[in-house]
C-alpha positions in Angstrom: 59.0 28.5 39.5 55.8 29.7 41.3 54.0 32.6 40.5 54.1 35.2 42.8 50.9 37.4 43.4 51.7 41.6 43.0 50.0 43.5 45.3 48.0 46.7 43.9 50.6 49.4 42.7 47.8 52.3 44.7 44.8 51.8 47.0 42.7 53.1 44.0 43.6 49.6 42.3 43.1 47.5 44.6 39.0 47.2 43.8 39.7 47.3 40.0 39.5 43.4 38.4 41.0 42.2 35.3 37.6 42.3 32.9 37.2 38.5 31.9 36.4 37.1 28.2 33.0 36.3 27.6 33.6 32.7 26.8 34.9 32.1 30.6 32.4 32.9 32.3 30.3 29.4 33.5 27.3 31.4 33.1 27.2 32.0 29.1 27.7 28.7 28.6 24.5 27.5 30.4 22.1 30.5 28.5 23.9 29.3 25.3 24.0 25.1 26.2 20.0 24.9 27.0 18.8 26.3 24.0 21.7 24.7 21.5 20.8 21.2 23.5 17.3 21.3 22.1 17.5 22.7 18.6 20.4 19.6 18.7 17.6 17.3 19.8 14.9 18.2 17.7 17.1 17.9 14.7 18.4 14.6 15.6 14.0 13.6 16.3 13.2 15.3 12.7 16.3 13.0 11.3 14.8 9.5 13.1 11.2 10.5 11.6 11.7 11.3 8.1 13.8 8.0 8.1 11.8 5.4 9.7 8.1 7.3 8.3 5.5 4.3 7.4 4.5 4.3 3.9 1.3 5.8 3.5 -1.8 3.3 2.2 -4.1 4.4 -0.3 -8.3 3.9 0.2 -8.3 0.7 -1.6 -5.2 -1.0 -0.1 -5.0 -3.2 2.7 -2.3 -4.9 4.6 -2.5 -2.5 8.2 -0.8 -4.9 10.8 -4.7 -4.3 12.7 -6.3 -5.8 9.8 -3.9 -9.1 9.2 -4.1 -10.1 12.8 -8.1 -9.2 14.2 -11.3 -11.1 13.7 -13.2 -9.9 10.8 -15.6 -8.2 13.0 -12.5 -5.6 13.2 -13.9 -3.7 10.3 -17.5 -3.1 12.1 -18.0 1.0 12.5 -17.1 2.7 15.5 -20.8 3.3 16.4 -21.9 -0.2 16.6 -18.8 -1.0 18.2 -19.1 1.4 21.0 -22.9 0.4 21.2 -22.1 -3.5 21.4 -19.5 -2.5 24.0 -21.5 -0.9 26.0 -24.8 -3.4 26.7 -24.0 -6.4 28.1 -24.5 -9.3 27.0 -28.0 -11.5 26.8 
């Protein structure tokens, strides 16, 4: 059975709408979607951080995956480093 369309009972209706529920308009749901997408995100980024955080070396312990696989001259300081870097060689 189709549905058949009424026509406005007065003239006075005829620019009158049926007021629609908030949740159908397309509009709400992107001003709602945006924000809810990144609190989602940041959540599931805070989750993936606290899981997978390195453990955290004290002064006197070694083992950083730089240390294991440079020359010893990886510990030099920065300065002399940057220095050497910068003259060429003789």
């Amino acid at each position: 059975m189709q549905a058949i369309e009424r026509l406005p009972a007065t003239p006075a209706d005829a620019g009158k709408e049926k007021p629609t529920s908030w949740w159908r308009v397309p509009m709400v749901w992107l001003v709602i979607g945006g924000p809810l997408t990144v609190v989602v995100a940041s959540l599931a980024t805070a989750v993936i951080a606290v899981r997978g955080a390195d453990p955290v070396l004290g002064p006197g312990e070694r083992g950083s995956v730089s240390e294991r696989t440079s020359t010893p001259d990886a510990m030099t300081p920065a300065l002399q480093a940057r220095n050497h870097a910068a003259t060429p060689k003789r």
